[in-house]
Structure formats: C-alpha cells, structure tokens
ZADOTOR-207742 format. One record per residue (C-alpha): y, z, x; residue in three letters. Coordinates in nm, 2 decimals, m for minus. Layout:
# residues N
<atom><Y>Y</Y><Z>Z</Z><X>X</X><type>ALA</type></atom>
...
//
This chain:
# residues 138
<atom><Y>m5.13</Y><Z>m5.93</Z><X>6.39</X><type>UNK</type></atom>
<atom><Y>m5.12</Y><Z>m5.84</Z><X>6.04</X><type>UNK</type></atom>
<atom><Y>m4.83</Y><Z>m5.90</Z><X>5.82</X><type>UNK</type></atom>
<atom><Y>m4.70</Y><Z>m5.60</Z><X>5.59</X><type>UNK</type></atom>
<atom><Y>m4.60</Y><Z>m5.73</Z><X>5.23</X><type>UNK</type></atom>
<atom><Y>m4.32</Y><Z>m5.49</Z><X>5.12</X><type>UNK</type></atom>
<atom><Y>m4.19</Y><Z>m5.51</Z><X>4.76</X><type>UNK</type></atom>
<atom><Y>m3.81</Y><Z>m5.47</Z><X>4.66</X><type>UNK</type></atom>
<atom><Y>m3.70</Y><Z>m5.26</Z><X>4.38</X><type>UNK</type></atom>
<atom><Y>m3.36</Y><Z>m5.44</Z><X>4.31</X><type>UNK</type></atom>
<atom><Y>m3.48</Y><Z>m5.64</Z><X>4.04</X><type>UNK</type></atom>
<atom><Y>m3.65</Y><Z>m5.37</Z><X>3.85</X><type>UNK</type></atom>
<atom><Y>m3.32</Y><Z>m5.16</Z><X>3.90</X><type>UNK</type></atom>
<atom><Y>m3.13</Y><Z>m5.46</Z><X>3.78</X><type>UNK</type></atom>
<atom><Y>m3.31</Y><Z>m5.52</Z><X>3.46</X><type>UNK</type></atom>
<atom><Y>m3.27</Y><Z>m5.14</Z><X>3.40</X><type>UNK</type></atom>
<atom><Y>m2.95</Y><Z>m5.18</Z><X>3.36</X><type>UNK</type></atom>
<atom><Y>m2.92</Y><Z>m5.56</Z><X>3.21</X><type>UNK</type></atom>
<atom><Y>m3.20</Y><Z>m5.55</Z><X>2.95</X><type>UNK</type></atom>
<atom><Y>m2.98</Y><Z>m5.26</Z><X>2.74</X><type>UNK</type></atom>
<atom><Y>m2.69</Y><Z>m5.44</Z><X>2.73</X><type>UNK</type></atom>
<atom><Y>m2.86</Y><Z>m5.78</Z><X>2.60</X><type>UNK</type></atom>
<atom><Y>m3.02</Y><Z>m5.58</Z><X>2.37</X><type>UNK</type></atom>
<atom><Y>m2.71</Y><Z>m5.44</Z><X>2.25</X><type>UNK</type></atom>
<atom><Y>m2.55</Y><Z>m5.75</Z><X>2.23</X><type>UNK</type></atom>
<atom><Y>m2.86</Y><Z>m5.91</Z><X>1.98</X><type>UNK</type></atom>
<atom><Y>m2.80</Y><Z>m5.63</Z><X>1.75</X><type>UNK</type></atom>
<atom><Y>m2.44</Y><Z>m5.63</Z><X>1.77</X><type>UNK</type></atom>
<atom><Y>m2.47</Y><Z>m5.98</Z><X>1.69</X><type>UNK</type></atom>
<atom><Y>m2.67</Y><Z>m5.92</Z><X>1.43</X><type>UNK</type></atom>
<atom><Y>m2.50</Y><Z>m5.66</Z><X>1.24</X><type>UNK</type></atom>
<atom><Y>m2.17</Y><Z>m5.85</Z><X>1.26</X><type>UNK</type></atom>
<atom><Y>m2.37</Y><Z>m6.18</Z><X>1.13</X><type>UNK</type></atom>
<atom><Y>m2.46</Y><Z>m5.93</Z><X>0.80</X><type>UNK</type></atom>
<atom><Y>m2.15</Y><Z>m5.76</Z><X>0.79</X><type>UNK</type></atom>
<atom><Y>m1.96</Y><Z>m6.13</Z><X>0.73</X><type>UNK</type></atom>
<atom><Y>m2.28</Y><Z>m6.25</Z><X>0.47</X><type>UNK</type></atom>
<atom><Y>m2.21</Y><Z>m5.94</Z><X>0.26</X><type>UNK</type></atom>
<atom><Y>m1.81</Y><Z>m6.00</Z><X>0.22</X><type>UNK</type></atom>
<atom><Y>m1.91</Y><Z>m6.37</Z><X>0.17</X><type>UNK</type></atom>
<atom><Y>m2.15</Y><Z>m6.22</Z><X>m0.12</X><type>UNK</type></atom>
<atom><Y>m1.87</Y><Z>m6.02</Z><X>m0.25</X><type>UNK</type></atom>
<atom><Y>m1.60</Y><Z>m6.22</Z><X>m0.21</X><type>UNK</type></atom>
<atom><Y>m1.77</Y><Z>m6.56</Z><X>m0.41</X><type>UNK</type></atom>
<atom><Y>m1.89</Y><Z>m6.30</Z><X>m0.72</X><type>UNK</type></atom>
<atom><Y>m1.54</Y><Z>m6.18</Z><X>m0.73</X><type>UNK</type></atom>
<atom><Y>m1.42</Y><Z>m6.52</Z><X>m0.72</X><type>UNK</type></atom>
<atom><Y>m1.66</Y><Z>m6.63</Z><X>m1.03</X><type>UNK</type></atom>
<atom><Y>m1.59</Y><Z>m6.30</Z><X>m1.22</X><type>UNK</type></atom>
<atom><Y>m1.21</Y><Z>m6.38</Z><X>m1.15</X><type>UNK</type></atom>
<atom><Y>m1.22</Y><Z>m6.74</Z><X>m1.34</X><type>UNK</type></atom>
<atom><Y>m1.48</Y><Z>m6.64</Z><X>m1.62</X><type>UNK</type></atom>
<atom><Y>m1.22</Y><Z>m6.36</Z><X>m1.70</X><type>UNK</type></atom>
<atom><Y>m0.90</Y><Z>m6.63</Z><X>m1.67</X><type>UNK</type></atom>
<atom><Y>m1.07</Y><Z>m6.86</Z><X>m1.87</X><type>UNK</type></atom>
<atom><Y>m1.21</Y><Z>m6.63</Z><X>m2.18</X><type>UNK</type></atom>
<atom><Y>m0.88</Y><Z>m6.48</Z><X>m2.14</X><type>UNK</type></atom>
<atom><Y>m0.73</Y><Z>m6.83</Z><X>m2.20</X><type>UNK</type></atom>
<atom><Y>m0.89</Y><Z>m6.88</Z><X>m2.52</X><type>UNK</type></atom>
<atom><Y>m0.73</Y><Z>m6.62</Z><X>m2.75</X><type>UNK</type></atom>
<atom><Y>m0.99</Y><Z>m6.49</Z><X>m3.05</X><type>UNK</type></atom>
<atom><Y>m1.30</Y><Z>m6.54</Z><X>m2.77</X><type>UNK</type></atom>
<atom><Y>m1.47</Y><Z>m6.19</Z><X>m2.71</X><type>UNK</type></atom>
<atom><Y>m1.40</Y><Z>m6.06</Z><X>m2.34</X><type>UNK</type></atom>
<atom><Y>m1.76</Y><Z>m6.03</Z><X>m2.19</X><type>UNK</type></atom>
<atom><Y>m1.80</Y><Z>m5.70</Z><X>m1.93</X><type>UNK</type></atom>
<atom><Y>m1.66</Y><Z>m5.82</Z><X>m1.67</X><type>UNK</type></atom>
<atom><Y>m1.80</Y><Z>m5.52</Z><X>m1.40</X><type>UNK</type></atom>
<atom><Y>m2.18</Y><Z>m5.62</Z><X>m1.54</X><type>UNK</type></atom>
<atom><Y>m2.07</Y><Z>m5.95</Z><X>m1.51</X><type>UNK</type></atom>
<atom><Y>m1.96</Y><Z>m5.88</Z><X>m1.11</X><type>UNK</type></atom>
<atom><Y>m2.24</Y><Z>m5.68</Z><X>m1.07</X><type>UNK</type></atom>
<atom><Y>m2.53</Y><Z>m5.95</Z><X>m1.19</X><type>UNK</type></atom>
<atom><Y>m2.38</Y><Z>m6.17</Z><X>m0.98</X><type>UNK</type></atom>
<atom><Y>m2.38</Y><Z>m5.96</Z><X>m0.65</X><type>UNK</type></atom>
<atom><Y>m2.73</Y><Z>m5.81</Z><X>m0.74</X><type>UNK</type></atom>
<atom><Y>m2.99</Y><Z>m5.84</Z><X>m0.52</X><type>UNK</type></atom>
<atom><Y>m2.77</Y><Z>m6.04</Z><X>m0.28</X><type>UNK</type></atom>
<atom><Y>m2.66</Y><Z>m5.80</Z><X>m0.03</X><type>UNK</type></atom>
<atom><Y>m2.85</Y><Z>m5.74</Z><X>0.32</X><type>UNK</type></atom>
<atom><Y>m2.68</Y><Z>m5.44</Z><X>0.48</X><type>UNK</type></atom>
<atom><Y>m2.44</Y><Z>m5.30</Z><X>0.22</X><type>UNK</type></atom>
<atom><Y>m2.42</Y><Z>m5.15</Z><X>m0.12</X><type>UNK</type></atom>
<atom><Y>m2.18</Y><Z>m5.23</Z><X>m0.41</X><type>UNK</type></atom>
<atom><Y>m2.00</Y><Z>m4.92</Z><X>m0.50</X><type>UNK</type></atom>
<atom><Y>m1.69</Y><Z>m5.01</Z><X>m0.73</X><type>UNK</type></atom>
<atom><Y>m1.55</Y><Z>m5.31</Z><X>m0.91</X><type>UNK</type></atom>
<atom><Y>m1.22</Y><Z>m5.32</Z><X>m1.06</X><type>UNK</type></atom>
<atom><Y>m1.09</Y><Z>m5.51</Z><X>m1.33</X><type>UNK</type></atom>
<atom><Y>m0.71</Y><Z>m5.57</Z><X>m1.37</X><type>UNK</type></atom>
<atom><Y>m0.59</Y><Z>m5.81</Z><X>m1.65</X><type>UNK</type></atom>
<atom><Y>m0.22</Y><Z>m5.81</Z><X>m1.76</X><type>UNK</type></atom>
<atom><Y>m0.03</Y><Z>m6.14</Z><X>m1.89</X><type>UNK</type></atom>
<atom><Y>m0.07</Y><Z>m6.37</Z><X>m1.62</X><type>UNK</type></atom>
<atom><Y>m0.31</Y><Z>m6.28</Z><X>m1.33</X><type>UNK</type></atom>
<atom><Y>m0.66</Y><Z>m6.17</Z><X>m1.29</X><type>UNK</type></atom>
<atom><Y>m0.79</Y><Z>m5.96</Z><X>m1.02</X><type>UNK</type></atom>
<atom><Y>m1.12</Y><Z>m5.82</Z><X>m0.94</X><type>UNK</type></atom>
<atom><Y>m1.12</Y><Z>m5.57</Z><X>m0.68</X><type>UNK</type></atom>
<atom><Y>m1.52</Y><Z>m5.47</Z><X>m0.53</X><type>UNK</type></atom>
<atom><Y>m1.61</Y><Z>m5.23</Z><X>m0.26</X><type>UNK</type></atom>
<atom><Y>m1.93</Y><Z>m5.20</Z><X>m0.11</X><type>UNK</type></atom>
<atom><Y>m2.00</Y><Z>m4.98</Z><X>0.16</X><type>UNK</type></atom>
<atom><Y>m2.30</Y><Z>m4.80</Z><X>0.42</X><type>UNK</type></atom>
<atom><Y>m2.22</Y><Z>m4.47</Z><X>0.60</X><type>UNK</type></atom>
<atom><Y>m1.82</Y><Z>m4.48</Z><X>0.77</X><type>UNK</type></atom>
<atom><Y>m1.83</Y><Z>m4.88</Z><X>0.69</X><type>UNK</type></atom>
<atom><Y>m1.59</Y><Z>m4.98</Z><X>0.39</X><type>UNK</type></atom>
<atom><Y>m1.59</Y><Z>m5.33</Z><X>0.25</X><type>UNK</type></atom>
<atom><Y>m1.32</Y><Z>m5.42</Z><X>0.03</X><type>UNK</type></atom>
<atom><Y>m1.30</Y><Z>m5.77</Z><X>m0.16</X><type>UNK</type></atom>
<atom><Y>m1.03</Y><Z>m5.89</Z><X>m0.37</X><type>UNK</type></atom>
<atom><Y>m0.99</Y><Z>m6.20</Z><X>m0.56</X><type>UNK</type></atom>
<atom><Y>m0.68</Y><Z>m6.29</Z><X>m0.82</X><type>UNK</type></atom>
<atom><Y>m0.62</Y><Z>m6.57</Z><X>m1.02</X><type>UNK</type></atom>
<atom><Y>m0.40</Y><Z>m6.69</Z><X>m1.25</X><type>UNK</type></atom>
<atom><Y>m0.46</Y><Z>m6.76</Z><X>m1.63</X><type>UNK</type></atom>
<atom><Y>m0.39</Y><Z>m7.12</Z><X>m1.69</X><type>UNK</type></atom>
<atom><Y>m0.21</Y><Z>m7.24</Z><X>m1.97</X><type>UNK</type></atom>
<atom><Y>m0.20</Y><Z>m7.57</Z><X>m1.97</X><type>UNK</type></atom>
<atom><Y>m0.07</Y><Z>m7.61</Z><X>m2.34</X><type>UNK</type></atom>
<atom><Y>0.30</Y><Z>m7.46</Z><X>m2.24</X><type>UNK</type></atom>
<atom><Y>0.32</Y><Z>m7.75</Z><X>m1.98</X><type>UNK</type></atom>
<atom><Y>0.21</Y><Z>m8.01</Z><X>m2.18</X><type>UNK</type></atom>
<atom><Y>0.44</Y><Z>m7.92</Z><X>m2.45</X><type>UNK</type></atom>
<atom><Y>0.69</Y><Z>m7.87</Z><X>m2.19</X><type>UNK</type></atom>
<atom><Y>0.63</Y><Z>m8.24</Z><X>m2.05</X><type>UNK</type></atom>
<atom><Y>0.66</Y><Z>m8.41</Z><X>m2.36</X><type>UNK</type></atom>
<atom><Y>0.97</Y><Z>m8.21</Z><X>m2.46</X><type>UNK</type></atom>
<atom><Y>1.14</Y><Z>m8.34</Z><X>m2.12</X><type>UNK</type></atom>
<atom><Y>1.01</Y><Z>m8.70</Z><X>m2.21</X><type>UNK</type></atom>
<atom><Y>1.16</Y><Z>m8.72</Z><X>m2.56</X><type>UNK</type></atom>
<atom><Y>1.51</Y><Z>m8.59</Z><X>m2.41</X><type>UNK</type></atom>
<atom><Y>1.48</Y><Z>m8.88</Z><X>m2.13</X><type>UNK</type></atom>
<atom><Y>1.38</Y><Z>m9.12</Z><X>m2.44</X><type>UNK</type></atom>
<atom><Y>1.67</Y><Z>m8.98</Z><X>m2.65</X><type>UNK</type></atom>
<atom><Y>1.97</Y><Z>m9.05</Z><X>m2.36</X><type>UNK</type></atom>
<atom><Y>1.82</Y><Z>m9.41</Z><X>m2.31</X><type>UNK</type></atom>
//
C-alpha cells in the first residue's frame, strides 16, 4: 500500500494575504517614525532661533542677526523625509515667534515656537522699589 503525500495550499493563500499587510505596517511605521523626527527637527531649531532672537533683542544697541538664515543653518541637513519651505519671523514688544513649514507632496508640517523677551531689569527695580516702601513703613 503506498501512501499519497498531498500538499495544502492554505498557508500559501494565507501569507498572500498577511505578508501585505505586515509590510504595510513596517512602512507605515516607518514613515510616521520620520514624520515625528522632522517636527522634532523643526520644532528644537525654532526653539533656538526663538531665544537667540529674545535675547539680542534684550540687549538694545546689539545688531539683530538674520534670524531665517539663522533657522535655516540650524535645520540644514537635518531633515529625513521633508523639506523646509518657509520660516517666519514675528518680533513686536514682548514676544518672539518663529513660525517654519516644511513639507513633501499633500503633507504640511507646521512648527511654531514663541517666547517672551525677558527683562529682568524692570523686576529687579521693581523688587527693590517694594523693599524700600516695606523698609520706609517699618
């Protein structure tokens, strides 16, 4: 009596339709991992533009350095998926803010830091004026 060996197809047909979707997945996972590195990127050269700006700003009679080649030494060379398309400077009396945007086909990136330009002088002055009244009623 001889014994047939018959081979099933189900795992072939299974792995057809598996294998895709686990390949999907890696990419997916992938894309998403440089997606979030190039906001990181963005966002931390926004942030360091953001408090050279605040601080030069600080100092009165100090040159303002260009800020947007400032942003955009910082970011250069950094990003994996995306490209840098605009930076945005806004200064007015009391808050810096960078705006960057960086994009690749349909996907938009948009970073934004602000800070505020310290001035440490008004408090101080505004501490010891408080001190001497408190010394004065004593």
């Amino acid at each position: 009596m001889q014994m047939k060996k018959t081979l099933k197809g189900s795992v072939t047909v299974e792995m057809a339709y598996i294998l895709p979707l686990i390949i999907f997945m890696i990419l997916f996972t992938i894309y998403i991992v440089f997606y979030y590195h190039d906001k990181n990127i963005l966002l931390g050269a926004a942030a360091e533009t953001a408090v050279l700006a605040a601080q030069t700003e600080r100092q009165q009679g100090q040159e303002v350095p260009d800020l947007q080649s400032f942003y955009r030494e910082r970011a250069a060379g950094k990003l994996i998926w995306l490209k840098l398309t605009g930076v945005e400077v806004d200064l007015d009396d009391k808050w810096v803010s960078i705006t960057a945007r960086a994009g690749k086909g349909r996907m938009r990136v948009q970073a934004v830091q602000k800070t505020k330009i310290p001035e440490p002088e008004k408090k101080i002055r505004k501490k010891r004026l408080l001190e001497s009244l408190t010394e004065q009623e004593e």
